[in-house]
C-alpha positions in Angstrom: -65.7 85.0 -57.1 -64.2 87.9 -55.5 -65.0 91.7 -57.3 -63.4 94.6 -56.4 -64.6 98.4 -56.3 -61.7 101.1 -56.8 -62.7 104.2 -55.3 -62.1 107.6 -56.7 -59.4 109.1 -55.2 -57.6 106.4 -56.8 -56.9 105.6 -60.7 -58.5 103.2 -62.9 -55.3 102.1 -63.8 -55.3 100.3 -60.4 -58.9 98.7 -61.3 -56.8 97.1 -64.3 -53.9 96.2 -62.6 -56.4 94.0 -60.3 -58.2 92.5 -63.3 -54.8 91.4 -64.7 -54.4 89.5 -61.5 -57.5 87.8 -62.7 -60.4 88.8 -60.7 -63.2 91.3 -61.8 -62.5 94.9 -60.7 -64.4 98.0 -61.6 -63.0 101.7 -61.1 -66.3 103.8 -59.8 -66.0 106.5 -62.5 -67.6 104.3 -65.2 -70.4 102.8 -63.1 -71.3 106.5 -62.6 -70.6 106.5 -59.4 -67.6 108.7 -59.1 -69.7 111.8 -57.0 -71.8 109.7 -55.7 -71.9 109.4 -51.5 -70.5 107.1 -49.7 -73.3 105.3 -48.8 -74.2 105.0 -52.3 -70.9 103.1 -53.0 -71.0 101.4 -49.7 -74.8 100.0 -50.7 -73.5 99.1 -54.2 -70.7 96.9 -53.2 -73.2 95.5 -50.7 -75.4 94.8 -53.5 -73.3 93.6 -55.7 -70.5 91.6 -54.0 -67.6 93.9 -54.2 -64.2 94.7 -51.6 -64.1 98.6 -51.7 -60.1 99.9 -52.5 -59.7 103.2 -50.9 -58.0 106.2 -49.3 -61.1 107.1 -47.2 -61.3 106.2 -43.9 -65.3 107.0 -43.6 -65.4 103.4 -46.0 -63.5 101.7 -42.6 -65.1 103.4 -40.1 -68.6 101.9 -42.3 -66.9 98.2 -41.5 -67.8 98.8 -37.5 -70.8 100.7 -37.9 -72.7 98.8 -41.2 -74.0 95.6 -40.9 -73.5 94.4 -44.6 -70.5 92.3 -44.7 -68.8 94.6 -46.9 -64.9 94.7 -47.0 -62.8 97.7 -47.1 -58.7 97.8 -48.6 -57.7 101.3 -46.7 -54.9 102.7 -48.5 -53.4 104.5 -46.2 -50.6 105.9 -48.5 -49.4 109.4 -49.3 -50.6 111.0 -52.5 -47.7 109.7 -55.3 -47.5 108.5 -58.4 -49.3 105.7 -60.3 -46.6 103.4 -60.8 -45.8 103.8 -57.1 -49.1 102.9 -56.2 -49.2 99.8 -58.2 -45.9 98.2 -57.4 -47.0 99.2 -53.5 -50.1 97.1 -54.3 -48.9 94.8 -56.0 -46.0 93.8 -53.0 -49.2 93.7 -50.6 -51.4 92.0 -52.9 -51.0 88.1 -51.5 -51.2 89.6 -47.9 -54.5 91.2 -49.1 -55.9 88.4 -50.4 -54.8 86.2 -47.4 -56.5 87.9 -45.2 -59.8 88.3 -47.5 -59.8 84.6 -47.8 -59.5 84.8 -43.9 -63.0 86.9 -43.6 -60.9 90.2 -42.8 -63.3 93.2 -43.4 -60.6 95.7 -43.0 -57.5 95.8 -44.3 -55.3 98.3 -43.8 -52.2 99.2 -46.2 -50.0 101.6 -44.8 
């Protein structure tokens, strides 16, 4: 089963809206890892089977450079409002998981 790991720069309302699509998603600020380095969050979702969700492109440039077959959802939207976020994600969500169920390790949301 697929988990997903919402990054910081974006809100935990997103982590919801994904788990009322029916798949476990965690925001990072309750696992304590909300200052934590990217490497830290990177090794996590290695660990423990999660797609990262985030604005930072360091997570994608990780997909080339890290061997752990992590996947990465780049956001590559402007700074806006919740709801805009969530009916962006939402429009995009059967692309994403298309290409997840495809093996993608980046995908990119523009």
């Amino acid at each position: 089963m697929r988990r997903f790991l919402v990054d910081n720069q974006l809100p935990e309302a997103l982590a919801r809206w994904i788990g009322q699509q029916g798949v476990d998603a965690e925001h990072v600020l309750p696992l304590g890892l909300a200052q934590a380095d990217d490497a830290v969050i990177w090794e996590t979702a290695a660990r423990d089977g999660y797609v990262i969700i985030t604005k930072d492109e360091d997570f994608a440039l990780l997909t080339v450079r890290r061997s752990e077959n992590v996947s990465v959802i780049w956001l590559r939207l402007g700074n806006g409002r919740t709801p805009a976020l969530l009916t962006a994600v939402a429009n995009a969500w059967p692309a994403i998981t298309q290409q997840l169920d495809a093996g993608a390790r980046l995908i990119e949301m523009l």
